[in-house]
Every structure is written in structure tokens, then in C-alpha cells.
C-alpha positions in Angstrom: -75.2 143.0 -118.6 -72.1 144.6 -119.9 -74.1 148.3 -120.6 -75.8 148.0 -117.5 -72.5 147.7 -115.5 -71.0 149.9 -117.5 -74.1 152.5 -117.1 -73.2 152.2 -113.1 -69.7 152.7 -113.5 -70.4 156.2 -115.4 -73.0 157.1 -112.8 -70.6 156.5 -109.8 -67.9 157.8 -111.8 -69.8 161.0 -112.2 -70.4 161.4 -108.6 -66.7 160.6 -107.1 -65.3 163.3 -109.6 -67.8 165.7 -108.8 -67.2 165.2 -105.2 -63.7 165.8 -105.8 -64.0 168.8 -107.4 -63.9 170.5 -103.6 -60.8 168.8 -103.3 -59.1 170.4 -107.0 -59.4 173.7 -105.6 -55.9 173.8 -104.3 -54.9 172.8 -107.7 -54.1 176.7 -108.9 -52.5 175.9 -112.0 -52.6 172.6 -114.5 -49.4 171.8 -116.2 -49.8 169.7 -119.3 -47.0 167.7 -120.9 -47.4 167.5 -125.3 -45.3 167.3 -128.2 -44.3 170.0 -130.9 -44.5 168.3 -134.3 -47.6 166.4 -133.6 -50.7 168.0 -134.8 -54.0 167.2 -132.8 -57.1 168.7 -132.3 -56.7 169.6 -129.2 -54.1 172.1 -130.1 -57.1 174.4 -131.4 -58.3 174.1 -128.3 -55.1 175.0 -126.2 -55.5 177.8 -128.4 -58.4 179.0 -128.2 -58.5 179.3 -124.3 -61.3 176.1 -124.1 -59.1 174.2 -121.5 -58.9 177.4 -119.4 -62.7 178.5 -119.3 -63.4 175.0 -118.6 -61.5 174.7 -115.5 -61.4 178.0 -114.2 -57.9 178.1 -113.6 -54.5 178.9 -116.2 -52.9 176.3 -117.9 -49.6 175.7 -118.7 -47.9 173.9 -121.5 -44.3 171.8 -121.8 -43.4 170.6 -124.9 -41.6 167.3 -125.0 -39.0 165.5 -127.3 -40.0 161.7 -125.6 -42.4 159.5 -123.7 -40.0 158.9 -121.2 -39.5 162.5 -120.3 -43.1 162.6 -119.9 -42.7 160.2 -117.3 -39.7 161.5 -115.4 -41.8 165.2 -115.2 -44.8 163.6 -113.8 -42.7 161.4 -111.6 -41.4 164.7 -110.1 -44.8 166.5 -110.5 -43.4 169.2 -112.8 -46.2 167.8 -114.7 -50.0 166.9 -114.2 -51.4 165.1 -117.2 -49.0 164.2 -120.6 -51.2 164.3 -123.8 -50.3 161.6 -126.4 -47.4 159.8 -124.4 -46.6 156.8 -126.8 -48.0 153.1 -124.8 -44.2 151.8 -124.8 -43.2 154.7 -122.9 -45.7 154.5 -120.3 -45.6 150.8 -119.8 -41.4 151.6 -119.5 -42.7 153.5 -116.2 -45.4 151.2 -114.7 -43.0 148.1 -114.7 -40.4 149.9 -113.2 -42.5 150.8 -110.2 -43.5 154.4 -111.1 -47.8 154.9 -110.5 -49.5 156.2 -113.2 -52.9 155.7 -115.2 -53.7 155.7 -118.5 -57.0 157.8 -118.1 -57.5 158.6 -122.2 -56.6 157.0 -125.7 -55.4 160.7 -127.4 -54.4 159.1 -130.9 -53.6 155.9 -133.1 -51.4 156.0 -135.7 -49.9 152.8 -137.3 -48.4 154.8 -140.5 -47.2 157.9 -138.3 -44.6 156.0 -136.3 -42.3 153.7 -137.9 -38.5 152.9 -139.3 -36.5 154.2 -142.1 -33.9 152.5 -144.2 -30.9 154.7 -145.8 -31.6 154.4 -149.8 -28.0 154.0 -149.8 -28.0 150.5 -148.5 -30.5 148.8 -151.2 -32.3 147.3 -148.4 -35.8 146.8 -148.4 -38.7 144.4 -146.8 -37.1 141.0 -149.0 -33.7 141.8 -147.8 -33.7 143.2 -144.7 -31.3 140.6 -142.6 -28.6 142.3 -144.1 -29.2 145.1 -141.4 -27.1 142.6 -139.1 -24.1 144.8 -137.6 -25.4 148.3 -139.0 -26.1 151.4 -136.9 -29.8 152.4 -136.2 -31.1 155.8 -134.3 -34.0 154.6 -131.7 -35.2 156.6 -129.2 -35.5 153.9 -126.2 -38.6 153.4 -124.4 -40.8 154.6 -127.1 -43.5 153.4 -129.4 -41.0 153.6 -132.1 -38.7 151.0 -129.4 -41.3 148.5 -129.4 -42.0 148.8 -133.0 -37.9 148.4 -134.0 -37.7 145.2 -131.9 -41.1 143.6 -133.3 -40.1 144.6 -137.3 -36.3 142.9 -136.2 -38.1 139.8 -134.6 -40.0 139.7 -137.4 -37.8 139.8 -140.0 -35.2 137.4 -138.3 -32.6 140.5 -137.4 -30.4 140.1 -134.3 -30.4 142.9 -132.5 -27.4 142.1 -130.2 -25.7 142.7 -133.9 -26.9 146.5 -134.1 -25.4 149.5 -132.7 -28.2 151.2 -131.5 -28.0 154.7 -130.6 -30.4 156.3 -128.3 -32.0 159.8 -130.5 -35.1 161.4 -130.4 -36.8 161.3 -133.9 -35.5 164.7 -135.1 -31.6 164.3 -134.4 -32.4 160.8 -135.9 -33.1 162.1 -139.4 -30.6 164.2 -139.1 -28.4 161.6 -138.1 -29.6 159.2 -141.6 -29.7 162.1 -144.2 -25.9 162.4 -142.8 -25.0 159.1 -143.4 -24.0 158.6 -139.5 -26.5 155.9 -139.1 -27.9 153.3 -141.4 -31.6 153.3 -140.8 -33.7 155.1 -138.1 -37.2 155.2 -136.1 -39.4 157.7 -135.4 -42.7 159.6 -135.2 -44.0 162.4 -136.6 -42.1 165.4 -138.4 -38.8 163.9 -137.3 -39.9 160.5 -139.4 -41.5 162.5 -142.7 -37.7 163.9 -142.5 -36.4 160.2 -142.1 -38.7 159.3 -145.3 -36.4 162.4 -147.3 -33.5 159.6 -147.1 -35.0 156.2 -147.4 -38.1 154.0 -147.5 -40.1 152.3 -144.1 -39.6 148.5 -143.9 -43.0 147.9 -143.6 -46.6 150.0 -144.1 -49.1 151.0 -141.3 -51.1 148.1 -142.6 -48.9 145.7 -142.6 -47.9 146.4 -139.3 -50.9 145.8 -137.9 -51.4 142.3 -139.4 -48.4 141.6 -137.2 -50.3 142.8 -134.2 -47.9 145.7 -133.9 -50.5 148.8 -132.6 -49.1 152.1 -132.3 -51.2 154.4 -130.4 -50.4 157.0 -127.4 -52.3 157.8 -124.2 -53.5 160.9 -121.8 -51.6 159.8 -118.6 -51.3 161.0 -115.4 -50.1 160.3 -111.8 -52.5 157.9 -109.7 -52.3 160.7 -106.6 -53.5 163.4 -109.2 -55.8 161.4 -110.4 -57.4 160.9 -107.1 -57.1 164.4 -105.8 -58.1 165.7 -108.9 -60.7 163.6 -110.6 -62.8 166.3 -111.0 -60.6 168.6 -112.9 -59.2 165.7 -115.1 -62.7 165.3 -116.1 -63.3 168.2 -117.1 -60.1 168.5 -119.1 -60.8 165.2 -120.9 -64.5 166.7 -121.8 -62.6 169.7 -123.6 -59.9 167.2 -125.6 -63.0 164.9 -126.7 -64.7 167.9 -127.8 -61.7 168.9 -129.9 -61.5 165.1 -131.5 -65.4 165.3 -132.3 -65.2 168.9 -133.7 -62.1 167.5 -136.2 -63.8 164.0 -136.8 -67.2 165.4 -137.8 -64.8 167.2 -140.9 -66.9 170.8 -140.9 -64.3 172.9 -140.6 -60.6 171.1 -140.6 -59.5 173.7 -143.1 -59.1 176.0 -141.1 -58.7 174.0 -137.7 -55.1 173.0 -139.2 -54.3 176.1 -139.7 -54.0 176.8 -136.1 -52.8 173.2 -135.3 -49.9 173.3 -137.9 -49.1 176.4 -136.3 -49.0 175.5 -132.9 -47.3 172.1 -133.4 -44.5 174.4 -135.2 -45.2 172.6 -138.7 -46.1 174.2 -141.9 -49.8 173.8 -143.1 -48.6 170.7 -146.0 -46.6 168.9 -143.4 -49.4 169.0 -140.5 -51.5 167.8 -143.1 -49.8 164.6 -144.1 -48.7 163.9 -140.7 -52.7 164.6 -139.3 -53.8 162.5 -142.3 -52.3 159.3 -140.8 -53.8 159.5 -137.6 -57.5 158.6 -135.7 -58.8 160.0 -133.0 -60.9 157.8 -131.2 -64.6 159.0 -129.7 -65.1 158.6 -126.1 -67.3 155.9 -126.6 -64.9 153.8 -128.2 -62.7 154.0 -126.0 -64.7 152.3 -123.2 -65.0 149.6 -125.9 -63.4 145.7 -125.5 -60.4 147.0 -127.9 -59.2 149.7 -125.9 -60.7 150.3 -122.1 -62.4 147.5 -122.2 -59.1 145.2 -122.1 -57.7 144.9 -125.2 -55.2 147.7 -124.0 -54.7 146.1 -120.6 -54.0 143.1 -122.8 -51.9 145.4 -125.0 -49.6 146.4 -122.6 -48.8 143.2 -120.9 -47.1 142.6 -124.4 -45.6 145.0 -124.7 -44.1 144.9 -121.6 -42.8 141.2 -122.1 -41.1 142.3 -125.7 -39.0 144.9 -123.9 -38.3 142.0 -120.9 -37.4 139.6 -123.5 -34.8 142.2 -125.7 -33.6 143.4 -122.3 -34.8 146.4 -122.6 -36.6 146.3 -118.7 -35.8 144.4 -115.7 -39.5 142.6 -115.6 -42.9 143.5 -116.3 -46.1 143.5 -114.2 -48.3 140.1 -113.7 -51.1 142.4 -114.9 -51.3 145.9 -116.0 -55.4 146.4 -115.5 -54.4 149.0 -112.4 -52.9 151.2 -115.2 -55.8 152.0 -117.1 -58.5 154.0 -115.1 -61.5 154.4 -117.5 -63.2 156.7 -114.5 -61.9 160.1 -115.4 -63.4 159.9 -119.0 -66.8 158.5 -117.8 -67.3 161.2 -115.9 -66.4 163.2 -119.0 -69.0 161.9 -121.0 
């Protein structure tokens, strides 16, 4: 029953993004929102020109320090579509009333986001409650938020007790190899910098035995989404393309050349930071742990974590009008 329904939903999907395609052609240029220090596939493919022949029309590129900038640009529509926006981020914006959809899942990466502790302190996973009242560099809103408050919860750390200071992951290693802060999250470039002056709390792995997921999204606004299916489609089919190439393995040697370079990492760097992420197929995606509503699920907790630490006024009774599978049907 489920692969028949969801056999229908890619054939009408199909068909409303084609029939909006008329409707894109006002579109004259596509501005996509990324990050610089975090190596993807799709890089190649920005590149390479694929995203351009594809959709007949230029695109541009904005780099990005946060998630939350993301959403502020596509809130003013400086920005179309943000590649790899981290879930905390997003779900920040949809409970505070701002209409976006999650149309893609661009990468998961449990060991590539995470916090550092100064090797100056002597703290480490069997001692970490004697964080209470030291300084920690968090940029707010992000996956690397949600992460710092479900580590503290964990290990029993009040975080009313911390002076947290709101720093994007590169000015936060810089911040902990100066001794200015005691421990610091991040993602990234800005976190294998962090890992130069102390050790993570806890591994990938043993993150997600506590349920803690790290992953970021393709987003965009609801009204682009509708006016532009077609072209979102069709941008999606050029991304998945990229992730296949650099799953299938055949020629990643020389794909990361170009992706170091274009993230503005050297070749050893990209390769470490590249080694700790998955990029998952478009038919995983429409599976129950992502599309399928584990993600929905996902980010209703998410959402009640930042509630609870104060972080965002309240969150949404449900957040399955956030995730629009549609777009990367039609992809397919």
C-alpha cells in the first residue's frame, strides 16, 4: 500500500512541477545560499556549470557563516534555496512563524558537528559537571545549539551556570586556542581547528545512541516552492546526481580536488572533514527515517529542547507542513 501511494505521489508530483515550469520563467536568476568550509559533492557541480545547463538560467552563490542567516536571506528573498542548512536552524524559523520547507536531506554528519573541551581544563566525558560556571562559544540556533544543550542534559550540566557566547564555529576556535573561552561547538573546519586545542565530549557514535542526529537540509521558502516547483526539481536532480557520482567512489580523487578548492580548504582537511559525512540517495530519503516521518518526528524534538532551555518562545503542535517530499519526487 505504502509504494503504491507513494508511486502516485511521484506521478502527481511529476505533473504539478512540470506544470509549473511555465510559471519559473520569470525566475531569471537562482540564488543559492551554502557554506565555505563544508565540502560536498555538489560543489563539483557548482563548478562545473551542471546547475546552470540544467536550468537554463545563471546561478548565483552566497556563502554563509550560520543556519540562521540562511533563514533571515530567504525570509527577505535575497535567497531562493539554502543547501545544507543545519535542522536546529531551520526548525528556529518554522516555530517562530517564518514559512519554509525542507524539500531535500543534503548531508548527515554525527562526527562533523560537535563540542570541544580546552586540554587545559583536564575535563573529559567522566568529569564533565565541572563545566558548571565556565565560558563556552555556541553559535545559537544551530545544529551544534541543539547538540550543546542535549550533551549538558546529558551529562547533568546546568546551563543557567554557563556563560555562553554566541560565535560562529571559526571565531570559536579562535576564541578556545586563545584561552578566552573554556570549551566550544561547532562544525566543520572551524571544529577540526577546535580539535587543535582539546578533545569532543562525546564521539559521533555515541551521540547517536543518545538520539542526538545531526544532519542539514535543502530548504526553501513555501512561495518559491510553489511558484517554482519546477525549477527546484530540476536543481535537486543536479545535487542528487553529484551525491551518486561521489557515493558510487569512481573518481573522488579527483572530485575533492575541486570541492576542497571551492569550499576554501586544503585537499587533507576536505578530506577528513568529507570522510565523516553521508550523503543520502534520493530514495532514502522518501524512506520512514527521513521523509517518511522520522524527520517530522525529528524536529518536533528538537523544537521542544530549545522551548524547554529557553532558547524559543514555543514550538509547533506538528511540524509535517515543513517537510515537502514533492520537489525531490519529481526529481527522481
Amino acid at each position: 500500500m505504502m509504494r503504491k501511494t507513494i508511486a502516485a505521489l511521484v506521478a502527481g508530483a511529476t505533473l504539478a512541477m512540470t506544470a509549473q515550469v511555465a510559471k519559473a520563467e520569470e525566475l531569471k536568476e537562482l540564488t543559492v545560499g551554502y557554506f565555505l568550509e563544508w565540502p560536498m559533492p555538489f560543489l563539483a557541480s557548482k563548478v562545473d556549470g551542471s546547475y546552470e545547463k540544467a536550468l537554463g538560467m545563471p546561478v548565483k552563490w552566497r556563502s554563509f557563516d550560520t543556519g540562521t542567516a540562511m533563514s533571515a536571506a530567504m525570509a527577505s528573498g535575497d535567497v531562493h534555496i539554502s543547501v545544507s542548512q543545519g535542522l536546529p536552524p531551520f526548525v528556529v524559523a518554522a516555530s517562530s512563524g517564518l514559512d519554509l520547507q525542507i524539500v531535500d536531506v543534503a548531508v548527515s554528519y554525527s562526527e562533523n558537528d560537535n563540542c570541544v573541551i580546552s586540554d587545559s581544563l583536564g575535563i573529559d566525558k567522566s568529569n564533565v559537571t565541572d563545566l558548571n560556571g565556565k565560558r563556552v562559544a555556541v553559535p545559537l540556533g544551530t545544529a551544534a545549539h541543539y547538540g550543546f544543550l542535549r550533551q549538558m542534559s546529558h551529562f547533568g550540566v546546568d546551563v543557567s551556570t554557563l556563560n555562553v557566547v554566541d560565535m560562529p564555529p571559526p571565531e570559536g576556535a579562535i576564541a578556545l586556542a586563545q584561552g578566552l573561552v573554556d570549551f566550544a561547538c561547532g562544525w566543520g573546519g572551524g571544529l577540526n581547528r577546535m580539535k587543535e586545542s582539546g578533545k569532543t565530549m562525546l564521539t559521533g557514535a555515541e551521540k547517536e545512541e543518545l538520539g542526538i542526529l545531526v544532519f542539514d537540509v535543502t530548504s526553501a521558502p513555501t512561495e518559491f516552492v510553489q511558484k517554482h516547483g519546477g525549477v527546484l526539481a530540476q536543481f535537486l536532480a543536479v545535487t542528487a546526481a553529484a551525491n551518486d557520482k561521489w557515493n558510487a567512489g569512481k573518481d573522488n580523487d579527483a572530485l575533492i580536488e575541486i570541492i576542497a578548492k571551492e569550499s576554501g580548504m586544503d585537499v587533507d582537511a576536505a578530506k577528513t572533514a568529507i570522510s565523516t559525512m553521508t550523503f543520502p540517495s534520493s530514495q532514502e530519503q522518501l524512506s520512514r527515517k527521513w521523509f517518511g516521518g522520522g524527520m517530522q518526528t525529528f524536529m518536533k524534538g528538537v523544537a521542544d529542547v530549545f522551548v524547554e532551555s529557553g532558547s524559543i518562545d514555543g514550538a509547533l503542535p506538528s511540524y509535517d507542513q515543513a517537510a515537502n517530499p514533492m520537489p525531490l519526487m519529481a526529481a527522481r
